[in-house]
N, C-alpha and C positions, 0 to 999 in steps of 0.2 A: 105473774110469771117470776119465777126466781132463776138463779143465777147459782153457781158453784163457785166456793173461795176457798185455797188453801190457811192450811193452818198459819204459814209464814205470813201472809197479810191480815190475817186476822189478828195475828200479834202485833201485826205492824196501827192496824184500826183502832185495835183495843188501848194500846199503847197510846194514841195521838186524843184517844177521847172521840172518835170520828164516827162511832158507831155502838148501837144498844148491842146486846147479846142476850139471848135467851136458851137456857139450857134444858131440854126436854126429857132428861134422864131421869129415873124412881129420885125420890129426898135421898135415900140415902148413900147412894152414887155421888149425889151433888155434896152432900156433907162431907164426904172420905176427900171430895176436893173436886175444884171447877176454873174455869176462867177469871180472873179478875174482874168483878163488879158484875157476874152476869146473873142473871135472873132467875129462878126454878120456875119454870113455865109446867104446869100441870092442867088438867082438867076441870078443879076448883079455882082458877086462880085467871084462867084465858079469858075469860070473859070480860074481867075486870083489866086485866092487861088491855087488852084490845081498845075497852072504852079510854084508857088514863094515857097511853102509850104515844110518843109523838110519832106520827105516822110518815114525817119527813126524813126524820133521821134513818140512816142505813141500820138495818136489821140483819143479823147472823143468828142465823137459829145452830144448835148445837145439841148432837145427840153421845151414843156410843162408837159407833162406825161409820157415820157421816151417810146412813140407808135412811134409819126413821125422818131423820131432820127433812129430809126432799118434803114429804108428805105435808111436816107441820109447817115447812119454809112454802110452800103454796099454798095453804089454806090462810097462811099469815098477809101472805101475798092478796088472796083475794078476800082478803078483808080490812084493804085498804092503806095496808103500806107499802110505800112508793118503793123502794128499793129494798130487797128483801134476798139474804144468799143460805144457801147450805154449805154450812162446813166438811168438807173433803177430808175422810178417816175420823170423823166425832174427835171426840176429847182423845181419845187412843192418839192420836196425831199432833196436840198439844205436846209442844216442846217444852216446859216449865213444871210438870205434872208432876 
C-alpha cells in the first residue's frame, strides 16, 4: 500500500537524505531535468532496482502528473518496500524545475 506526498515534503525528504526517489518518466524527460539524486526507473532497469534497492528506506516514486506514479508506487509497494509514496502533481509540481 502507498501513501500520497506532496511535492513540498518531498523536498523537505530529498533535502534531509530521508528518502530514495525514483523517477518513471521516458530518459528524455529525466534528462531535460529531474529531482536531485533520483533514479530513471524504467522497464529494463526495475528488476535490478528491486533486487539492489534498500527496501527500508522511504520510497517516492515520481512521474509527469502524479497519475502514472499511483500504479508504479504500488507495484513498488508490493514488492516489498516498506514505506512507498506517490508524488501529488509529478515533476509538473516540483518547485526547483
Amino acid at each position: 500500500m502507498f501513501k500520497e506526498l506532496d511535492s513540498q515534503k518531498t523536498q523537505e525528504m530529498v533535502a534531509e537524505g530521508s528518502a530514495n526517489v525514483v523517477d518513471i518518466r521516458d530518459s528524455g524527460s529525466y534528462s531535460a531535468g529531474h529531482i536531485p539524486n533520483a533514479v530513471s526507473l524504467n522497464d529494463s532497469n526495475i528488476k535490478e532496482y528491486i533486487e539492489s534497492a534498500d527496501k527500508e528506506k522511504p520510497l517516492i516514486v515520481c512521474c509527469y502528473h502524479g497519475i502514472s506514479s499511483q500504479g508504479a508506487a504500488e507495484y513498488l509497494s508490493q514488492n516489498g518496500f516498506k514505506e512507498v509514496y506517490s508524488m501529488t502533481g509529478g515533476y509538473d509540481a516540483w518547485p526547483d524545475r
